[in-house]
N, C-alpha and C positions, 0 to 999 in steps of 0.2 A: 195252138198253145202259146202262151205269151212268155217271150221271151225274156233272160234276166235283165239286161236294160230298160227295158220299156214296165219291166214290175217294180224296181229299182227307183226307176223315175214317178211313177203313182205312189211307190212308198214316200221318196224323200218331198212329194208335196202333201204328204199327209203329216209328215213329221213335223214340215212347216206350217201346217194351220194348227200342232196340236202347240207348238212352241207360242205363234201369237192368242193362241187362247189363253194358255197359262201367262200372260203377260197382261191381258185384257183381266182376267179373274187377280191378278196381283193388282191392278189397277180399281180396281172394284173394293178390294180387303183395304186397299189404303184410303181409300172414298169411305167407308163407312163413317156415319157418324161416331162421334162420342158416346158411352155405355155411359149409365148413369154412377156420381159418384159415388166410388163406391168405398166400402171398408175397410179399414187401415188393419187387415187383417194381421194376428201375429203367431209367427212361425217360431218353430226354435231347429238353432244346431249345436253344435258342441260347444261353442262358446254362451250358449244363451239364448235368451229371444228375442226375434229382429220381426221388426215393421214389415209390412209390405211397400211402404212409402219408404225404408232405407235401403232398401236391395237398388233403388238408384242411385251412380257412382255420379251422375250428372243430371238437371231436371232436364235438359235435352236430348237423354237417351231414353229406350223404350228399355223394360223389363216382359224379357221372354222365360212364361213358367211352363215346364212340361211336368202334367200329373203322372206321376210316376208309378204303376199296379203293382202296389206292395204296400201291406197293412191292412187293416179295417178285415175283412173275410180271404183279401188274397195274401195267405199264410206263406209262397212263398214267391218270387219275384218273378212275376210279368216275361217268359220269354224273348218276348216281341220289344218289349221297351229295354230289356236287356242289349238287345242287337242295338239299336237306337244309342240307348249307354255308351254301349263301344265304340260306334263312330263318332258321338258328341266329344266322349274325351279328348281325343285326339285332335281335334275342332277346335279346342277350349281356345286358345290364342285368337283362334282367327275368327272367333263370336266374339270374345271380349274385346276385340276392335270395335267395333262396329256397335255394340248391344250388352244388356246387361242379363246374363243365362244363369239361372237355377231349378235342377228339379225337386220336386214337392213329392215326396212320399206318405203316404197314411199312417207310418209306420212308425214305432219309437225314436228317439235318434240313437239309441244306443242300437237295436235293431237296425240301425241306416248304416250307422258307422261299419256295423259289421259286413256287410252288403257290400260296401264301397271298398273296403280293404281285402273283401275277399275276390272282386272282380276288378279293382287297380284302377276305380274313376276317382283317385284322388285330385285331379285335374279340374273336375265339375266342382260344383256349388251345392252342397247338398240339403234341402231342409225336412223339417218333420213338420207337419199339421194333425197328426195325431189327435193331438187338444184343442184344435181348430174345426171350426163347420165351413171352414174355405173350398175344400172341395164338393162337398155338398150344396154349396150356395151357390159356387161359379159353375159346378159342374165335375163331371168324371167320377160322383158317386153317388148313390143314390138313397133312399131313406133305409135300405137296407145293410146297407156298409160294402153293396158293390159296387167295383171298380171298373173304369174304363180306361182305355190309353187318351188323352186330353190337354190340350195345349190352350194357354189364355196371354194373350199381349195386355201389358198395362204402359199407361205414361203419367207423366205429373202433372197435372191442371190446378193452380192455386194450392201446390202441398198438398192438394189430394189425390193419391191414385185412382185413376180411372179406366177402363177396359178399353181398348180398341179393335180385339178381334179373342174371339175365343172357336175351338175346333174339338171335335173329338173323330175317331174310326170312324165309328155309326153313324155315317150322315144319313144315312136310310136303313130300315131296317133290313136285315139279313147281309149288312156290305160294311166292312172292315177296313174297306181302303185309302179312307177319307184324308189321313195322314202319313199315309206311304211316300211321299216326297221328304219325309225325314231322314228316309235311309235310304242311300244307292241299290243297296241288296237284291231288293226287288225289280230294279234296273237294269241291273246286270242280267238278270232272269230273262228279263223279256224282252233283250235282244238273240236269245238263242230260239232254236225251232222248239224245244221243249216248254219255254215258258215258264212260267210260277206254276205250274199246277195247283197239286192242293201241298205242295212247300210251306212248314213255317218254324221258325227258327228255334234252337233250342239252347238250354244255357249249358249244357256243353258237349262238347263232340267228343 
């Protein structure tokens, strides 16, 4: 029977190729080429409708958008992206260093604003596409008005927003976990013997 140290040590050199893998795959996401130009899509939130080309505070920064499952068929908000929500908030500072973050809901903005003051993400950036085919076009919903959990990087190239990296769960089908590195939650899990099982998170306890 093998001992804890010697299991301990085959764990921590597993843990070390899983770390220069997810280094190697961030190194890859930053290598992709350019997405073609695309769309000056326009969003609205409470004050009005905003560009997708103004959500940059600087043409040197990237704009990070997560699609948000709420609106279009899903009538009420996304669980999962819920969890997600809660950690971002608190995040908010220490993204807006570095990056320019808003989430895009399908959903009215009167419907959003409700959302946000009922769960306290006043912190986040929050838009409507509603009256956009943005999520439809980049992704995260489909000709049916279903939603996905969905994330798309843009930058400025000549004034025009362009994509650099776009993601959703589903990178296969029947597999959800494609953007689990957005929340610890699941981290936490699967350092214990029980795991994630079939765990998933609800909007409220």
């Amino acid at each position: 029977m093998t001992d804890y140290p010697t299991a301990r040590e085959a764990l921590r050199q597993a843990e070390l190729a899983l770390m220069q893998q997810r280094e190697t795959v961030a190194e890859l996401r930053r290598s992709l080429p350019l997405g073609p130009s695309g769309e000056d899509y326009v969003f609205t939130d409470d004050s009005g409708d905003v560009r997708l080309s103004e959500l940059f505070t600087d043409p040197s920064r990237s704009v990070v958008l997560y699609h948000f499952m709420f609106g279009g068929q899903q009538e009420r908000a996304c669980p999962m992206c819920a969890m997600w929500a809660d950690g971002w908030s608190s995040l908010a500072g220490h993204l807006a260093d570095r990056l320019d973050f808003a989430v895009v809901t399908s959903a009215s903005v009167e419907r959003t604003a409700e959302l946000v003051a009922e769960k306290g993400w006043g912190d986040l950036r929050w838009l409507s596409a509603a009256d956009s085919s943005f999520k439809l076009d980049i992704g995260g919903e489909d000709d049916e008005g279903r939603l996905s959990p969905f994330l798309s990087v843009w930058e400025l190239t000549e004034g025009r927003p362009r994509m650099t990296y776009s993601g959703g769960a589903n990178i296969v089908s029947d597999h959800w976990r494609g953007v689990d590195l957005l929340s610890p939650v699941w981290h936490f899990q699967d350092l214990t013997r029980e795991g994630r099982g079939d765990w998933m998170p609800s909007l409220a306890y």
